[in-house]
C-alpha positions as CSV (number, residue, x, y, z in Angstrom):
1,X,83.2,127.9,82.6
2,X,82.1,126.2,85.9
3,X,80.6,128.9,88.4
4,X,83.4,127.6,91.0
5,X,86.3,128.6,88.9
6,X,86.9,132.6,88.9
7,X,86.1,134.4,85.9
8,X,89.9,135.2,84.7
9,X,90.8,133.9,81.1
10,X,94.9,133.1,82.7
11,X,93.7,130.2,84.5
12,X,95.5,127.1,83.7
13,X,93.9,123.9,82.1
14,X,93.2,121.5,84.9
15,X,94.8,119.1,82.6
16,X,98.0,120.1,83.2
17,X,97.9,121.1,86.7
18,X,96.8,118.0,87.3
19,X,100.1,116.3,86.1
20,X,102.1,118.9,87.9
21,X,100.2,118.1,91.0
22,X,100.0,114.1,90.3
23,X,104.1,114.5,90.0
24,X,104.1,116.1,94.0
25,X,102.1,113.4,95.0
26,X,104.2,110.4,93.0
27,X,107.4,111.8,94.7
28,X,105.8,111.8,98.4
29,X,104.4,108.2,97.4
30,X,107.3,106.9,96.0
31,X,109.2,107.3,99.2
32,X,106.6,105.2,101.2
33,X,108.0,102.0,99.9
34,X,111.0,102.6,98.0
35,X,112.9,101.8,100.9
36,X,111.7,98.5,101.3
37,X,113.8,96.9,99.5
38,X,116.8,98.9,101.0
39,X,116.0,97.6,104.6
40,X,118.5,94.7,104.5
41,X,121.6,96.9,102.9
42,X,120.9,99.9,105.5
43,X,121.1,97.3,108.3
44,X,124.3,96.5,107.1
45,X,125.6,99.9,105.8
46,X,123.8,101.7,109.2
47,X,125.6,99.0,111.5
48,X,121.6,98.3,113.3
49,X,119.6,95.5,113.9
50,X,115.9,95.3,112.7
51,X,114.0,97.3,115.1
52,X,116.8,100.1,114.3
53,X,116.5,100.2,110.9
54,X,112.6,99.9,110.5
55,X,112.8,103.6,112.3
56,X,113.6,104.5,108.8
57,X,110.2,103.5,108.2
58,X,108.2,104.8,111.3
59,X,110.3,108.2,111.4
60,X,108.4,108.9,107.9
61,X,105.2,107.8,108.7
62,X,104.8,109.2,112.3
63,X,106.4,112.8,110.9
64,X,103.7,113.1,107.9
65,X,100.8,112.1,110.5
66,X,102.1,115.0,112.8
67,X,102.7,117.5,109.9
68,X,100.1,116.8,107.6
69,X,96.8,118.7,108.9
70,X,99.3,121.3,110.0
71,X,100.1,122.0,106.3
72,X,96.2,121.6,105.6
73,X,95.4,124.1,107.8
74,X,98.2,126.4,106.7
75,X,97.3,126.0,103.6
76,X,93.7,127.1,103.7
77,X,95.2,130.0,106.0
78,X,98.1,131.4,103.8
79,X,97.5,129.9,100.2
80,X,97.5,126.3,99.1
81,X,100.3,126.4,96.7
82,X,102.4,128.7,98.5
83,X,102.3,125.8,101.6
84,X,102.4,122.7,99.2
85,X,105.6,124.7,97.1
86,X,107.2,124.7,101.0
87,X,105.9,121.3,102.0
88,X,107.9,120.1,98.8
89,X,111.1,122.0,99.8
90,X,111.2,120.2,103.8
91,X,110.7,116.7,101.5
92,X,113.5,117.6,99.4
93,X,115.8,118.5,101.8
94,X,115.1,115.7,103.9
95,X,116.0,113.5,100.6
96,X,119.3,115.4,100.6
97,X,120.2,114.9,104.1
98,X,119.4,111.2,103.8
99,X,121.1,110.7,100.6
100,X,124.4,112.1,102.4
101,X,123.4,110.1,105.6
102,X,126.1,107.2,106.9
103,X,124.6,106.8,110.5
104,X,121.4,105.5,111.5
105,X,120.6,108.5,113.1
106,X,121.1,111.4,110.2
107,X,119.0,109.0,108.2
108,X,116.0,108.9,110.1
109,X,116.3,112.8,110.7
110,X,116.4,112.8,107.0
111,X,113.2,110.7,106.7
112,X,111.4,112.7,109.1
113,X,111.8,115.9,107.3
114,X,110.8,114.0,104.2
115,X,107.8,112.9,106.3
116,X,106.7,117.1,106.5
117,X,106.0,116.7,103.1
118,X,103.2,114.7,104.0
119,X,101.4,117.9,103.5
120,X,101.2,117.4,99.6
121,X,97.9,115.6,99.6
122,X,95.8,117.7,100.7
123,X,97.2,120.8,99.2
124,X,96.5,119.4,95.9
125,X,93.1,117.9,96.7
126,X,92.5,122.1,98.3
127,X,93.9,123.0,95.1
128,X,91.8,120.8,93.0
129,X,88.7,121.8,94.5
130,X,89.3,125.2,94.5
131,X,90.2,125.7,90.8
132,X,88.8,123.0,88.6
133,X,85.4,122.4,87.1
134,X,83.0,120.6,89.7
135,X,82.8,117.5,87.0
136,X,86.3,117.2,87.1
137,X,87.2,117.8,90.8
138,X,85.8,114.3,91.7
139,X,87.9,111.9,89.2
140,X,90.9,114.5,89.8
141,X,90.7,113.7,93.5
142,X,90.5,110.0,92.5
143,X,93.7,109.8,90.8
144,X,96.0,111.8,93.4
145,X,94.7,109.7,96.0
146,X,95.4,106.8,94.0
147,X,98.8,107.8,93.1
148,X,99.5,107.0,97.0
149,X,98.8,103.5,96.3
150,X,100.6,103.5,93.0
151,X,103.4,105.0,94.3
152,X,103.4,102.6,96.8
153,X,103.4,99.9,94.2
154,X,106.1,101.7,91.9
155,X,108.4,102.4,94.5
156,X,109.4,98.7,95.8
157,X,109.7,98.4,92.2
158,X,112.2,101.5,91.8
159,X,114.0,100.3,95.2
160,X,115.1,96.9,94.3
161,X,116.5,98.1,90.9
162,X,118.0,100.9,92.7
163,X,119.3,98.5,95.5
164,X,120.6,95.7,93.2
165,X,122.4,97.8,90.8
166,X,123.3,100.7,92.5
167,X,123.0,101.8,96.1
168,X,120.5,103.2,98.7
169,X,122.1,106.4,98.7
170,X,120.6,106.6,95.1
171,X,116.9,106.1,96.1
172,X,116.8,109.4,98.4
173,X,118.6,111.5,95.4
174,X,115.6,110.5,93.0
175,X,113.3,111.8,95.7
176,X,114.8,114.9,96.1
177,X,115.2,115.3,92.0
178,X,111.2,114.9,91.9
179,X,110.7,117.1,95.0
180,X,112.7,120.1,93.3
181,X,111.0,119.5,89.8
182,X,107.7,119.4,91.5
183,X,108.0,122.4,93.1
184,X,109.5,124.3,90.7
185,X,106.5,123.2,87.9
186,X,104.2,124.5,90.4
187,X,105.5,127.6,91.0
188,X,105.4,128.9,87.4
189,X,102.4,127.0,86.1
190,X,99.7,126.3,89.3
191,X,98.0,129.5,90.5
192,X,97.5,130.6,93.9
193,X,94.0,129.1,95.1
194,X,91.9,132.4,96.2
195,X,90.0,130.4,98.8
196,X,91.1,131.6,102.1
197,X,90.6,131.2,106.2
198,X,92.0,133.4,108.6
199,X,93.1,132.3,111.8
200,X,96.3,131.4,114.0
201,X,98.0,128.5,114.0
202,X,97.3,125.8,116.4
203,X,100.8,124.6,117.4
204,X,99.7,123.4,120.9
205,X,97.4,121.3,118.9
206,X,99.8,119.6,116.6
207,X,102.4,118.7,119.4
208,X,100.2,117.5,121.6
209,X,98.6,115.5,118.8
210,X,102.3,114.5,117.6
211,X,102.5,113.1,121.4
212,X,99.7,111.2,121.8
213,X,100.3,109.5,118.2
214,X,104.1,108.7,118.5
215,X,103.9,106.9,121.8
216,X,101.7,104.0,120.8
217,X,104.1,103.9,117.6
218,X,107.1,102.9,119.8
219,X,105.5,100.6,121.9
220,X,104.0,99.1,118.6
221,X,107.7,99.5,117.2
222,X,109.3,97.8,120.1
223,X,107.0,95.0,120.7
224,X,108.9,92.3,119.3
225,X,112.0,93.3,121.7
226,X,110.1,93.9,124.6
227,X,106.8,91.8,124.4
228,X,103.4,92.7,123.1
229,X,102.2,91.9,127.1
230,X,105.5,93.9,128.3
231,X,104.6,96.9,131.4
232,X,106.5,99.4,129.0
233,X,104.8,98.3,125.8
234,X,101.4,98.5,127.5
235,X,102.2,101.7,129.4
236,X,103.2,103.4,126.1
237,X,99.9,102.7,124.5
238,X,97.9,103.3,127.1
239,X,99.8,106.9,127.6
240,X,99.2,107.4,123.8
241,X,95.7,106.9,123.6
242,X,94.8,109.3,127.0
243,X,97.0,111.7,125.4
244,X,94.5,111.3,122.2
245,X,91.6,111.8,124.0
246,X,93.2,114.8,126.3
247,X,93.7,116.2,122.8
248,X,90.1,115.7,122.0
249,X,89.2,117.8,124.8
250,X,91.8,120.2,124.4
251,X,91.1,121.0,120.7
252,X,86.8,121.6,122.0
253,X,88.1,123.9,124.1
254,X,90.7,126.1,121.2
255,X,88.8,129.0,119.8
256,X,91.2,128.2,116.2
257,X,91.6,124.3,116.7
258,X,94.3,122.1,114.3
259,X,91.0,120.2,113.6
260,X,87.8,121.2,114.3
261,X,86.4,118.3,116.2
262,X,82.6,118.4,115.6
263,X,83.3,118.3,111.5
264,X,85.5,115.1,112.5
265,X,82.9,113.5,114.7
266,X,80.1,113.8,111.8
267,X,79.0,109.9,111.1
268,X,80.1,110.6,107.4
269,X,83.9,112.3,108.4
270,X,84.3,109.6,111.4
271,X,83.2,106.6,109.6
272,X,85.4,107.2,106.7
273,X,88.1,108.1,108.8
274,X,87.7,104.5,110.5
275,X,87.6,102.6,107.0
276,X,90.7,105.0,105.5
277,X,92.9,103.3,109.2
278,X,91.7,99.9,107.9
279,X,92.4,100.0,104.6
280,X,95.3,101.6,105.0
281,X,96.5,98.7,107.3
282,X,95.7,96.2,104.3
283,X,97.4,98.0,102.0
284,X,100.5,98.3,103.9
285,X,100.2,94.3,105.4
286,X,100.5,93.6,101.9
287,X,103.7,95.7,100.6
288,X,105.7,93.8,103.7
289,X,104.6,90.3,103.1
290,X,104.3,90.1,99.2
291,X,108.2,91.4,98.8
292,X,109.6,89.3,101.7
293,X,108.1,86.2,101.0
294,X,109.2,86.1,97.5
295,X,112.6,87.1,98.2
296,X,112.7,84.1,100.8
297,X,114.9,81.3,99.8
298,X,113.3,78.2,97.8
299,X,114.8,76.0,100.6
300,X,111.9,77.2,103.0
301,X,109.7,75.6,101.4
302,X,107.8,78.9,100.2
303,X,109.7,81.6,98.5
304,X,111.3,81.8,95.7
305,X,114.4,83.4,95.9
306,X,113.7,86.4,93.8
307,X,116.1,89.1,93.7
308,X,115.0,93.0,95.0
309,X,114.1,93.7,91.7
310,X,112.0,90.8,91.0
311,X,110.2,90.9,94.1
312,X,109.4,94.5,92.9
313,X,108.0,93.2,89.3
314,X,105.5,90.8,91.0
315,X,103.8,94.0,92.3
316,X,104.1,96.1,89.3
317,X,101.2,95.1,87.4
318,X,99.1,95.7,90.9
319,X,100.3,99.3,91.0
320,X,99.9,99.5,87.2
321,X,95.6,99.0,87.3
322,X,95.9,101.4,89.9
323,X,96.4,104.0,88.2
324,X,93.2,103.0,85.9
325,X,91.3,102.5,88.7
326,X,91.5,105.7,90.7
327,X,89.4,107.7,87.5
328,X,87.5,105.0,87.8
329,X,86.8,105.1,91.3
330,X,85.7,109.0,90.3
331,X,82.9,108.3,88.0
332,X,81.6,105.4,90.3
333,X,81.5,107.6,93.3
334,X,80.1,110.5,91.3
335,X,77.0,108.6,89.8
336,X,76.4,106.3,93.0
337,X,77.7,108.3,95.7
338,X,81.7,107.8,96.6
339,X,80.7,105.5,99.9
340,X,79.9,102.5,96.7
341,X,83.6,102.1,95.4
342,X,85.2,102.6,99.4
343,X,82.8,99.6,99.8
344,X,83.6,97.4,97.3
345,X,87.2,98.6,97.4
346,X,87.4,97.2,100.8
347,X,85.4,93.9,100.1
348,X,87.7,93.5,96.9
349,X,91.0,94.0,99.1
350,X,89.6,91.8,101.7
351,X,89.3,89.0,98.9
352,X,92.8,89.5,97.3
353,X,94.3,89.4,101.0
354,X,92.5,86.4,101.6
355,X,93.4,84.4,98.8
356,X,97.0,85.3,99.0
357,X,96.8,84.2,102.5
358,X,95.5,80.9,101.2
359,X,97.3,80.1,98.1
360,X,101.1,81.5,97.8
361,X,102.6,78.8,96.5
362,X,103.7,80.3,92.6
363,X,104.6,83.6,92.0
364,X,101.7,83.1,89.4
365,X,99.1,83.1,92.4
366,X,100.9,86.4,94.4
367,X,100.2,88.3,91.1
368,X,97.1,87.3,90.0
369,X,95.8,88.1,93.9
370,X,97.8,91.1,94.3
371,X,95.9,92.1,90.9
372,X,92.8,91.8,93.2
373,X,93.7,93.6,96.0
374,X,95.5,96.2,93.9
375,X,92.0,97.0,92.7
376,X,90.5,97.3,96.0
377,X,92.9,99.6,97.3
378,X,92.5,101.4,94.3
379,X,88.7,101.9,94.4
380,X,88.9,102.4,97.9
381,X,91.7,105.1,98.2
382,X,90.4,107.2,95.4
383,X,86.5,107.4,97.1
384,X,88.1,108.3,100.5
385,X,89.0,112.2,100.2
386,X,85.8,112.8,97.8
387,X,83.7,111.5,101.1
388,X,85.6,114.2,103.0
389,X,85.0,116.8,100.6
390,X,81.7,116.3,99.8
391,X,80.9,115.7,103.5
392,X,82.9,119.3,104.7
393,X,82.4,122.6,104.3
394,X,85.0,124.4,101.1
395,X,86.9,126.5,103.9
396,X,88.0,123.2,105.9
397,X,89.1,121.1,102.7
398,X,92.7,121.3,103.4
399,X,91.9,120.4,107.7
400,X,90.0,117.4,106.9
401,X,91.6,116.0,103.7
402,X,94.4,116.5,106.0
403,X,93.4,114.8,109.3
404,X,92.3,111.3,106.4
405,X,95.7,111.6,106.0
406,X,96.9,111.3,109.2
407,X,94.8,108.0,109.7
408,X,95.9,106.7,106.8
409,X,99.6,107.1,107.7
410,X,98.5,105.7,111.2
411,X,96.9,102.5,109.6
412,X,99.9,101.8,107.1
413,X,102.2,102.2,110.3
414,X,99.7,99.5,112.0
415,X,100.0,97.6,109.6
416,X,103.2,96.9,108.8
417,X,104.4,96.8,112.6
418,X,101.5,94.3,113.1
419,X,102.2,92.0,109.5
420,X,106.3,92.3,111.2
421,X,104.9,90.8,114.1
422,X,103.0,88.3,113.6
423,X,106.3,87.0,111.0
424,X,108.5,87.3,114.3
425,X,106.3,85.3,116.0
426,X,106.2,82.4,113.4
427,X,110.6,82.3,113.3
428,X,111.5,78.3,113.1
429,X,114.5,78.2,115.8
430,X,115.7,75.5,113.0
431,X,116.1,78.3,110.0
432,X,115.7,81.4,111.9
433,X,113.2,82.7,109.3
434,X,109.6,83.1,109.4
435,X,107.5,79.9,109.2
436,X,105.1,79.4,106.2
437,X,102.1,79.7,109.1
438,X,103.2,82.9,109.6
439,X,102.6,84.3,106.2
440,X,99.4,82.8,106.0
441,X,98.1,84.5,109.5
442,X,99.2,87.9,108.5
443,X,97.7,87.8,105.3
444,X,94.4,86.5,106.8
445,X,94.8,89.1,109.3
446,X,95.2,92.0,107.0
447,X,92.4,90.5,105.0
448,X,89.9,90.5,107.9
449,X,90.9,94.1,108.7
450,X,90.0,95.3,105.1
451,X,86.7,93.3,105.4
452,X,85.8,95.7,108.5
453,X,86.9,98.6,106.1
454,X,84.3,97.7,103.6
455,X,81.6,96.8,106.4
456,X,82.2,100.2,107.7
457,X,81.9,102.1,104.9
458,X,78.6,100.5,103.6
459,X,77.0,102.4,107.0
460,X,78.4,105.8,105.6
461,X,75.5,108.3,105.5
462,X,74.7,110.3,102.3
463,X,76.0,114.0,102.6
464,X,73.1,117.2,101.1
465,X,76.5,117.6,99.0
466,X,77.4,114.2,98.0
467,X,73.1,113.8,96.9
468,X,73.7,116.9,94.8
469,X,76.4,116.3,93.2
470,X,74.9,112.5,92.3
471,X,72.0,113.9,91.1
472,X,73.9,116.6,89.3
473,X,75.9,113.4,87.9
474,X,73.1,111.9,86.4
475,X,71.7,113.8,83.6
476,X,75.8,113.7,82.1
477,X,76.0,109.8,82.6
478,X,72.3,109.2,80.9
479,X,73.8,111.5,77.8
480,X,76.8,110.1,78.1
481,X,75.2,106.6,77.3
């Protein structure tokens, strides 16, 4: 038995906590993108425009950057798997009250509640490294991180089937279905981690923090209305980002912080933190180009009038090696050190970007290069909590793991604002629809932003506990061959 587990014969078989816990994180990922496909029906069935709808969108993200290192550090406070249990109870009933939405506005209320449940990753990565062996916890990690990105495959995939043959009503009932399961499965067969911290709640902390992030999110929202150069748009941004550095100061100054600032600063926590924004920008650049480019109508010279559904099958073999990948990502990180596969994973997206920006003139092309990308995002998003974990100290796993997540959910709401953007600006006045020039700049634009990632991450010091646990590695890889 590894000396990090307790000595009690009733603990579970990581095994199958680990698909209990893989389930949690599928339902959270699904709902990234399932609604993707669902935007044109709910601007219909919603009576909005664009901007009104993509809320649907934003609401979810901005809500799980808020809550997520709240639940983190509740959950290293009170007990991981009591928190992630009630994390998966706000996602469910936020499913609910979506699925029973017919305004715009109960919707997005809907989403945002979904959004606490943000909170799921890292609980289960707290979980995992709390209770499983130390050669498991790193692969482990891999694969719940990379169910985000597989669930953000499988779920435009899911939505268009949904939205062709049913409704969208029917994509917020499977979430809560999953949400319920989930929680249920964990309550009976996942243990309560024993790994505890004291302390108060830093609610000051997360509002102000919830401030200073959803400002900039607006402006960002409502650029194409107002204009990126517009005083309001600027004013918002600028508001966002001195209320981000106010909140800097304020948390120095908290004797129980939401995140304790001098772990986040370390070049190893910062750095990955930078590449996690950036490569979560790719990733999300590419779920809004890929689906509405091939669901654009042959007459423009560049899609190819897929349905929902078959938009949804072009990315399905990307989210597919995914899930082969994250494991993967594991036993590269654990042999060479985890900063190797966030490296090449963000090199390897910044080539699949880059060609699809290039070349999208088959659906043969979008797949093959979505392939590509698919496996960067995959190497990359597995190696990104292990670098936290092996760069932080056990009692703030669930605060750091926690905070990755909030830049993650920051740099997929970048991105797909920005990718929007840059489409808006490239409309024809002759078709009303983005120009082929526009797809090609937002791919190359994503593309260069995933390059950065991989350029940053190359700079990542070594951690004392990412060397030890390489060099523990070793010996089991040289037997191993």
């Amino acid at each position: 038995m590894s000396p990090h587990l307790p000595a009690d014969d009733h603990r579970p078989h990581p095994n199958r906590s680990l698909l209990i816990l893989s389930t949690a994180a599928l339902a959270f990922a699904l709902a990234q993108t399932t609604l993707i496909p669902a935007l044109g029906e709910l601007k219909s069935a919603l009576h909005t425009d664009a901007s009104g709808v993509a809320w649907t969108l934003t609401g979810y993200l901005l809500a799980a950057a808020v809550f997520t290192p709240l639940f983190g550090r509740l959950g290293d406070m009170f007990g991981k798997r009591r928190m992630l249990v009630i994390s998966l109870g706000f996602f469910a009933a936020g499913s609910v009250v979506s699925a029973l939405g017919d305004s715009l506005e109960i919707v997005v209320l809907g989403r945002v509640l979904q959004g606490v449940g943000g909170g799921i990753f890292p609980l289960c990565f707290g979980i995992i490294r709390d209770e499983f062996p130390a050669d498991r916890v790193g692969q482990s990690i891999g694969l719940i991180s990379a169910t985000l990105g597989i669930g953000g495959g499988l779920g435009l995939v899911i939505g268009g089937l949904l939205v062709d043959h049913a409704s969208y009503h029917w994509i917020f009932w499977l979430a809560a279905g999953m949400a319920v399961s989930a929680a249920v499965a964990i309550e009976v067969f996942v243990p309560e981690s024993p790994v505890r911290t004291p302390g108060r709640v830093d609610v000051r902390g997360a509002a102000v923090l919830g401030v200073g992030l959803v400002l900039p999110m607006i402006a960002i929202a409502r650029a194409n209305t107002w204009g990126w150069a517009a005083p309001r748009t600027l004013l918002l941004i600028a508001a966002g980002v001195l209320i981000l550095v106010a909140w800097v100061a304020l948390e120095r100054r908290t004797p129980e912080p939401l995140a304790d600032v001098e772990t986040l600063s370390t070049p190893p926590v910062l750095m990955t933190n930078i590449a996690t924004v950036l490569v979560g920008f790719g990733m999300f650049g590419s779920y809004i180009l890929i689906p509405q480019l091939a669901e654009s109508g042959t007459s423009t010279g560049y899609g190819f009038g897929l349905s929902a559904t078959g938009a949804g099958l072009l990315m399905l073999p990307g989210a597919l090696v995914m899930l082969v990948i994250g494991p993967v990502s594991g036993v590269l990180g654990a042999r060479l050190g985890n900063k190797v596969p966030l490296t090449l994973g963000g090199l390897t997206t910044a080539v699949g970007l880059a060609l699809m920006g290039v070349a999208h003139g088959s659906q043969a092309d979008l797949l093959v290069f979505n392939l590509i990308t698919s496996v960067g995002i995959g190497l990359a998003y597995a190696a990104m909590p292990n670098l936290i974990v092996d760069a932080v100290p056990r009692h703030r796993t669930g605060e750091a793991t926690g905070f990755n997540a909030v830049v993650r959910s920051v740099g997929s709401s970048l991105g797909s604002q920005v990718t929007a953007a840059i489409l808006a600006g490239s409309v024809l006045a002759s078709t009303g629809l983005p120009g082929d020039d526009g797809y090609t700049t937002a791919f190359l634009v994503s593309a260069a932003v995933a390059l950065v990632a991989g350029v940053v991450a190359a700079f990542i010091p070594r951690t004392a506990t990412a060397q030890s646990a390489t060099a523990a590695a070793a010996p089991r890889a040289r037997a191993a061959a």
